[in-house]
N, C-alpha and C positions, 0 to 999 in steps of 0.2 A: 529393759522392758518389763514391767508389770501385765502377770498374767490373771489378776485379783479379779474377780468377779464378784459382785452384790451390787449395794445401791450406793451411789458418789456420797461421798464425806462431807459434800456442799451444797446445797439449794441453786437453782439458776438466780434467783436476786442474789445469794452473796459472791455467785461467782461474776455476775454485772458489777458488784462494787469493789472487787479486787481482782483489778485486770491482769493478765497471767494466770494467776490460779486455775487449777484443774477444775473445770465446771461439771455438770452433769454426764458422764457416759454416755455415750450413743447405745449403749447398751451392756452387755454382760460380753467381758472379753478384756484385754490387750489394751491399756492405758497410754496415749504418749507420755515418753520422759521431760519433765521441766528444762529448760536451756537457761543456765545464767543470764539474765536481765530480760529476760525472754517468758518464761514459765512457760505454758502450752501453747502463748500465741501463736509461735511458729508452723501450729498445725494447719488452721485455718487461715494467717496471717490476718487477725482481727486483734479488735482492742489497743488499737494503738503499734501494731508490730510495726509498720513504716516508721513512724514516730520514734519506737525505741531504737529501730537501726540506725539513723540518723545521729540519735543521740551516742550510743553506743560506739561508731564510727566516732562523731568529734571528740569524744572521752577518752577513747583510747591514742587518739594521735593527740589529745594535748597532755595525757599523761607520758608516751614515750618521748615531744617535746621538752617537757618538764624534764625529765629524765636525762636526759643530752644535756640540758642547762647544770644538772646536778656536776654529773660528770666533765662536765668542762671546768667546772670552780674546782672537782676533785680533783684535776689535771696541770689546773693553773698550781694550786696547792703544791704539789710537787716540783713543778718549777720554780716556784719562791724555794722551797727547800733544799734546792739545789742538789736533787738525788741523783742527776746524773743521765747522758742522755738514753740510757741501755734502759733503766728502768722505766723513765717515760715511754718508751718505745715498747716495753714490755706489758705494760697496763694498757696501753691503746690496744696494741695486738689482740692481749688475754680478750678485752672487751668486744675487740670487733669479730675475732672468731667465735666466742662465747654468744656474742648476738646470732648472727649467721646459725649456728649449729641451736640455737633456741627459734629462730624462726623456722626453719625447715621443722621442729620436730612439732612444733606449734602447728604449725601446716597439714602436715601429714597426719595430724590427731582427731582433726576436724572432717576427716574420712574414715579413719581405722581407727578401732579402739588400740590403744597403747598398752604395751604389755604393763604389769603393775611394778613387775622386779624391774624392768630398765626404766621404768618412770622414775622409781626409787633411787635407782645409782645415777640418775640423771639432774639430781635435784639439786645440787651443787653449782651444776654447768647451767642448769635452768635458771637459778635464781640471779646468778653473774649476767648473764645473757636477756636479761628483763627485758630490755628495750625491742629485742627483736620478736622476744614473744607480743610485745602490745603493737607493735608494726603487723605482725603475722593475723593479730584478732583485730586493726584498723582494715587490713585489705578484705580480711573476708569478710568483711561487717558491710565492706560497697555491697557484694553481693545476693548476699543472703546472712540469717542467722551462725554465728560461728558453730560450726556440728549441725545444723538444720540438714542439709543431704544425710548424712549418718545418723541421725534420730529417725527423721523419714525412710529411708529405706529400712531400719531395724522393725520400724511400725507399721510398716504394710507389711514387710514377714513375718510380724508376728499375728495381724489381724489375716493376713490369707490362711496360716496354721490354724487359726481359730476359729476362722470359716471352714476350712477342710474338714477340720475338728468336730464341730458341730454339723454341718451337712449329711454326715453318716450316719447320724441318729435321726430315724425317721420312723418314728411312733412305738409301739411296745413289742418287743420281742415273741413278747409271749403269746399276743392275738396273731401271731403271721399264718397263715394258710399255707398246710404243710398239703404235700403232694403225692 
């Protein structure tokens, strides 16, 4: 969350002609954070955000389809090669736990910020595991923006601090009527 305060970087016409982009401020305060393919719409759900979910949902289930087609010719490959049946069986495993453990953490990201050091030892297992992360951004994409609950709740705590914040300033110290 951005706690930047001045005046928006954009005009309302340029922010009409680049849908997501961060448009005018409602005022001085607490920015929403842009969401991959999303940018700010997820705030108001305008500019096309139905639109993108849709699209965003068939993208990612024809990229993990794609993805299973890749690994299937990977698979066949090794049968033609004749490696034996421990290893075919070792590559499916590695793959299908490796999805599994990339969907769940997929999952769980899209509510909790993820620490950055386990993100980092995790990127190995994450990149093996592809498919179950674009399975993981297909499901939550029926619902809502992937991370939209987690951008939203960050940004109404950061706009009620900013309210609280400014609330307590009520005109000049120095005119108060002492007693």
């Amino acid at each position: 969350m951005s706690d930047e305060t001045g005046t928006p970087t954009t005009t309302p016409a340029a922010a009409g002609s680049q849908p997501g982009t961060p448009g005018p401020s409602p005022g001085p305060g607490p920015r929403p954070e842009p969401l991959r393919f999303f940018g700010t719409t997820w705030l108001h759900h305008d500019n096309g955000y139905a639109l993108r979910r849709v699209a965003v949902s068939a993208g990612s289930l024809a990229a993990a389809v794609v993805s299973c087609l890749v690994l299937r010719f990977a698979y066949e490959g090794l049968l033609i090669a004749n490696t034996g049946n421990l290893v075919s069986l070792l590559v499916v495993g590695m793959f299908a736990v490796c999805s599994a453990l990339a969907f769940r953490h997929t999952w769980d990201s899209f509510g909790n910020r993820p620490d950055p050091e386990r993100q980092a030892s995790l990127r190995g297992l994450l990149s093996i595991g592809f498919v179950g992360s674009l399975l993981a951004y297909f499901f939550r994409s029926l619902t809502e923006a992937p991370g939209e609950k987690l951008h939203r709740r960050e940004y109404e705590e950061a706009r009620a601090r900013h309210e609280k914040r400014t609330s307590r300033r009520t005109g000049n110290p120095s005119k108060k009527r002492r007693r």
